[in-house]
N, C-alpha and C positions, 0 to 999 in steps of 0.2 A: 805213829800219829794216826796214818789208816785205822790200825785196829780199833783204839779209844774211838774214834770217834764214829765209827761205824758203831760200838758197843752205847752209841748214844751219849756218849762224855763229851767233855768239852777241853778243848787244849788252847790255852793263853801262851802267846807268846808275848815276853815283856816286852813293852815299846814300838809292840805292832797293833794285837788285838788277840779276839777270841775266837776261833775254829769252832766250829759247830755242824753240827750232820740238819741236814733240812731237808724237806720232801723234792728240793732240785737237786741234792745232791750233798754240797757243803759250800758252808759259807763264812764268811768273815765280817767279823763285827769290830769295826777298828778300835783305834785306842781315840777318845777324841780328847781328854780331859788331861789337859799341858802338865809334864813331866817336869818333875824338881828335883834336884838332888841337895839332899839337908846335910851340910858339911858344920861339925861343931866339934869338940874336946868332949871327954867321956863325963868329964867334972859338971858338963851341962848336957849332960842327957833328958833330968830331968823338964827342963824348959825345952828342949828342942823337940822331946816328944811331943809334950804340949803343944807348941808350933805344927806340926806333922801334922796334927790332928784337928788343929784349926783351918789348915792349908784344904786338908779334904775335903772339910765342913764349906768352903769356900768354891770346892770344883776343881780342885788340883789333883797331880799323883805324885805324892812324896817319896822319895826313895829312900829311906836310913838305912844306914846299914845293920843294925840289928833286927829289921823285918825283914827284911832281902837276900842276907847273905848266907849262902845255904850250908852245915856244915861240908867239910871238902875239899867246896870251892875255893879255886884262887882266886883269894879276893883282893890284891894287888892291879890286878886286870879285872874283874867285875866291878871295882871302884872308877878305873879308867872310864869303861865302856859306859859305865851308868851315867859319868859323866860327861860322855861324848854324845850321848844319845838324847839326855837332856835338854829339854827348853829354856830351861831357868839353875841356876846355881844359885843356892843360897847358903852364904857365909856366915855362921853363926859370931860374935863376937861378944867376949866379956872377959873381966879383966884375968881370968883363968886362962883363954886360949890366946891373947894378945904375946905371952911369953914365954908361953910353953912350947919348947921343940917336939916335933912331930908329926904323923900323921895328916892334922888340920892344915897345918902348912903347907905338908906336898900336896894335897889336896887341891890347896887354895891355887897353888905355883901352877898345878894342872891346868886348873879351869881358865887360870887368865891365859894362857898358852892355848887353850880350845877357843877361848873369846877372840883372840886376834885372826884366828883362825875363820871365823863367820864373816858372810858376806854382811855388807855395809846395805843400809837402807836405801834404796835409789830415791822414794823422793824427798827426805830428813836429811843426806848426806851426813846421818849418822848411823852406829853399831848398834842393831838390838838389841833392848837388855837380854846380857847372861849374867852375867854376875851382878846378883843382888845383896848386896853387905847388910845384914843386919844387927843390931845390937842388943843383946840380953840386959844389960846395964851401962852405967857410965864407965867408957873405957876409952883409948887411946884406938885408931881404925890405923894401922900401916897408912903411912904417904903414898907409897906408891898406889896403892887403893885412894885413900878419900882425894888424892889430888887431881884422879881423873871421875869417881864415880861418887854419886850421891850415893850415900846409905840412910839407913831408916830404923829409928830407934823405937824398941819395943815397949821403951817404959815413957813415961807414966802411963802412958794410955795403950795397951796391947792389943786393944780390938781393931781402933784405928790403924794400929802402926798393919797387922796383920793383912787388913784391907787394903793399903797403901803396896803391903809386897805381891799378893792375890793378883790387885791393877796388874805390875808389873811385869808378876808370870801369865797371865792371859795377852799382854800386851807382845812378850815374847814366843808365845806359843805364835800366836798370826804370824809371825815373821820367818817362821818353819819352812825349813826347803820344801816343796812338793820330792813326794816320792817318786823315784825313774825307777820302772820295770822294765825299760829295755834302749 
């Protein structure tokens, strides 16, 4: 990491910031822009990039896994970590991933297991949003999702719905632990 950055480069470290050489020495330029992890079925790639790239356009940092995941890597544990590290989960839904085993589901199983895991809002006496269910189309959302969590449907209107998820992941990101260095 010395050397790069001595050689005047720059080194990101995902979900921290960016290292950089400066005239004091080096410095760190944090991550300030709230972490999303975009959980969907392959069948909706195409709208979820879509989303991904509206989410940016918004002030987010989306995590897919097809820009993320490096050849190599185990991406079993880089799918965890991405979504441990996370501000915001968002649950792609449409009537392709509602029945299909797989992947999206452990995913999903993940996140709501990280969600219980978060501290509770002390003055709301509720849970920050993590998991944001949204919906590509008309489809059925699991009970055990819609019966505790509002989701937000992207159609008819997708800029709306987009801006309504945006709220939610900025709203999540404030609720971020602070960092302990010691």
């Amino acid at each position: 990491v010395r050397r790069c950055l001595d050689a005047g480069q720059t080194v990101e470290i995902e979900g921290l910031g960016i290292f950089r050489a400066s005239g004091r020495g080096y410095e760190l330029l944090p991550q300030t822009r709230p972490k999303v992890f975009i959980a969907y079925v392959a069948e909706d790639r195409v709208p979820a990039r879509r989303m991904c790239e509206a989410l940016k356009a918004e002030g987010c940092s989306p995590w897919l896994d097809k820009d993320k995941l490096l050849p190599g890597q185990n991406w079993p544990r880089a799918i965890e970590r991405a979504i441990e590290v996370s501000d915001a989960f968002v649950a792609c839904f449409s009537p392709r991933s509602v029945f299909k085993y797989g992947q999206f589901q452990s995913e999903l199983r993940y996140a709501l297991d990280c969600a219980r895991k978060r501290p509770m809002i002390a003055d709301a006496g509720d849970a920050a949003p993590f998991v944001i269910p949204v919906r590509f189309e008309d489809c059925p959302v699991p009970r055990r999702i819609s019966d505790h969590v509002q989701y937000v449907d992207l159609f008819p209107d997708w800029e709306k719905g987009i801006r309504r998820v945006a709220r939610a992941i900025r709203k999540a990101a404030l609720k971020r632990p602070a960092l302990s260095l010691g």
